[in-house]
N, C-alpha and C positions, 0 to 999 in steps of 0.2 A: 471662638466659635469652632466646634469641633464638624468634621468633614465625615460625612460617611463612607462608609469603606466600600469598594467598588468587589464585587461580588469576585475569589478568583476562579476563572474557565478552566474546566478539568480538561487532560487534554484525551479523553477516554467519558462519552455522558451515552447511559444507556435512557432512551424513552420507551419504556414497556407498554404503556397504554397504544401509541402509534407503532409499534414494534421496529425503533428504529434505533442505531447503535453512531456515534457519530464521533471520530479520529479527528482530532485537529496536533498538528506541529509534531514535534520530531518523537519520533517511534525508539523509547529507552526499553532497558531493560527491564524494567517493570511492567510494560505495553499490553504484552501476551496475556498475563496473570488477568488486568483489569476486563480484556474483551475474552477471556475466556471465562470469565463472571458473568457478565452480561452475554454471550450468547446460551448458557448455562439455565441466566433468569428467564430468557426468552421462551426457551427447550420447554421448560415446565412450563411455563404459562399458555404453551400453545405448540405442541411440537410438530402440527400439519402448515401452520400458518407462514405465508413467508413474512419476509422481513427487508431490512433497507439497511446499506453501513455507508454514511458518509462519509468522503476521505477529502480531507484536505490538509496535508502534510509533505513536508519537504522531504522526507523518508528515512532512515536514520539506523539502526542495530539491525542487521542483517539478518540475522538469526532467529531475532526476534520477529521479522516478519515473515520469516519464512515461517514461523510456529502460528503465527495468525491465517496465514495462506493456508495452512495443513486443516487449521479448526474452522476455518470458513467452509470448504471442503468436504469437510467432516460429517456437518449438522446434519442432523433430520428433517429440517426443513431447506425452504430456497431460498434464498440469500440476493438480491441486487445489491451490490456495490456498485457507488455514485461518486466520480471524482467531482467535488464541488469548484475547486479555485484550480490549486498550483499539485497536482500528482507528483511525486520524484521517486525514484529509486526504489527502498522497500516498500513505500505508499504504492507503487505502480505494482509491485506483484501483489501485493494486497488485493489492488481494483481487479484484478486478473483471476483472481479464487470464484470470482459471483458465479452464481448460474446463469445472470444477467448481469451483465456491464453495462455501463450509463456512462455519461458525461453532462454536464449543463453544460448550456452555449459557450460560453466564455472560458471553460475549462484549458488548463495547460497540463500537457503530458511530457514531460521530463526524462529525459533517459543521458545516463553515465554509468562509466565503468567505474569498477570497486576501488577506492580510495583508501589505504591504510599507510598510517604515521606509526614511526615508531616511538615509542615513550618511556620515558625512562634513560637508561643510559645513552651517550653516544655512541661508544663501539659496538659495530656488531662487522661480523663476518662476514662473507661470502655464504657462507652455509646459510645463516639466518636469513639475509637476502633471499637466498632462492627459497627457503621453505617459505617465506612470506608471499613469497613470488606465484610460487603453484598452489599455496591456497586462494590468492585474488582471482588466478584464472580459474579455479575450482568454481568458485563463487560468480565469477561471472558467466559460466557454463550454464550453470544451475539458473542463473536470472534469464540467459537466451531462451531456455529452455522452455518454463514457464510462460514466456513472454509471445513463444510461437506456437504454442501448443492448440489454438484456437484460429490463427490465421494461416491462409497460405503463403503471405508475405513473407517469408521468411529472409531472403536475403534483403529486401529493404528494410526488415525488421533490425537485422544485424547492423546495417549501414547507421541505422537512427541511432541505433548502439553504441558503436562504435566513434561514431562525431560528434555523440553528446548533442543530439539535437533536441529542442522543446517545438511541440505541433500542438496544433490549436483539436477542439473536439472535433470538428469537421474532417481533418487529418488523421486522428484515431479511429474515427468510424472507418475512414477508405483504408486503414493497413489491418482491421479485423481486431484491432484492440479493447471495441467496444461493440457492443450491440446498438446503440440508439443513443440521440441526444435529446435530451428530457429538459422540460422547466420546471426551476426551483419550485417547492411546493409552497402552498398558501397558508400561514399561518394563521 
């Protein structure tokens, strides 16, 4: 008896007819390219119309979201970003690009500093160290930055930063992280 194959979840699906764009799991290198497709398909189909991007991602290439932050930014239309589940890291400056921010009830918002391994050989320097070193705090300027740019919270902003805390939506909305907490829509 053969088994049917269980359909695989892209982790990038655009719905053009609902005008809604939907992120699930970690944010690779290829990220940007796929949601710069699909806000692209949306553009033509309707470049007055807003639209929806669900996030729910643990967060993942930095760069890369930082390239989807810029095109969210960007469009010609208005954009809500929705953290659905578990927001982290690039996911969270992602949700940060909307015109409108959102959360569902049970939403978690995730904040850490930048995490880089080195790969590859063992030895490295002292030089390599620190160039590694002031690109992290580069990058984690740039995420404060982004991350305060909408609220007045700013030093509790830093604090949640800096301790790696996760806050519920109800927590996001009181540090200006989000505009409103919304219920999932009805299929």
């Amino acid at each position: 008896m053969q088994m049917a194959k269980k359909p695989k979840l892209k982790h990038v699906f655009c719905d053009s007819e609902k005008r809604q764009i939907y992120l699930r799991g970690e944010i690779r290198p290829a990220t940007s390219c796929l949601i710069k497709q699909a806000l692209t398909y949306l553009a033509k189909r309707g470049a007055t119309e807003d639209a929806q991007f669900y996030i729910s991602s643990e967060g993942g290439n930095f760069c890369e979201s930082l390239k989807i932050y810029h095109m969210i930014v960007s469009v010609p239309f208005k954009i809500t970003t929705v953290a659905v589940d578990y927001v982290a890291s690039g996911a969270l400056l992602i949700l940060q690009a909307g015109h409108k921010r959102a959360a569902f009830a049970g939403a978690t918002i995730a904040f850490h500093q930048t995490v880089e391994t080195f790969i590859g050989d063992l030895d490295h320097n002292a030089n390599d160290y620190l160039r590694a070193f002031l690109e992290l705090q580069r990058i984690d300027a740039i995420q404060l930055l982004i991350l305060t740019r909408k609220s007045e919270k700013i030093k509790e902003i830093f604090n949640l930063f800096n301790t790696e805390a996760e806050i519920s939506a109800k927590e996001a909305l009181k540090f200006g992280l989000i505009d409103k907490i919304i219920k999932p829509p009805k299929n």
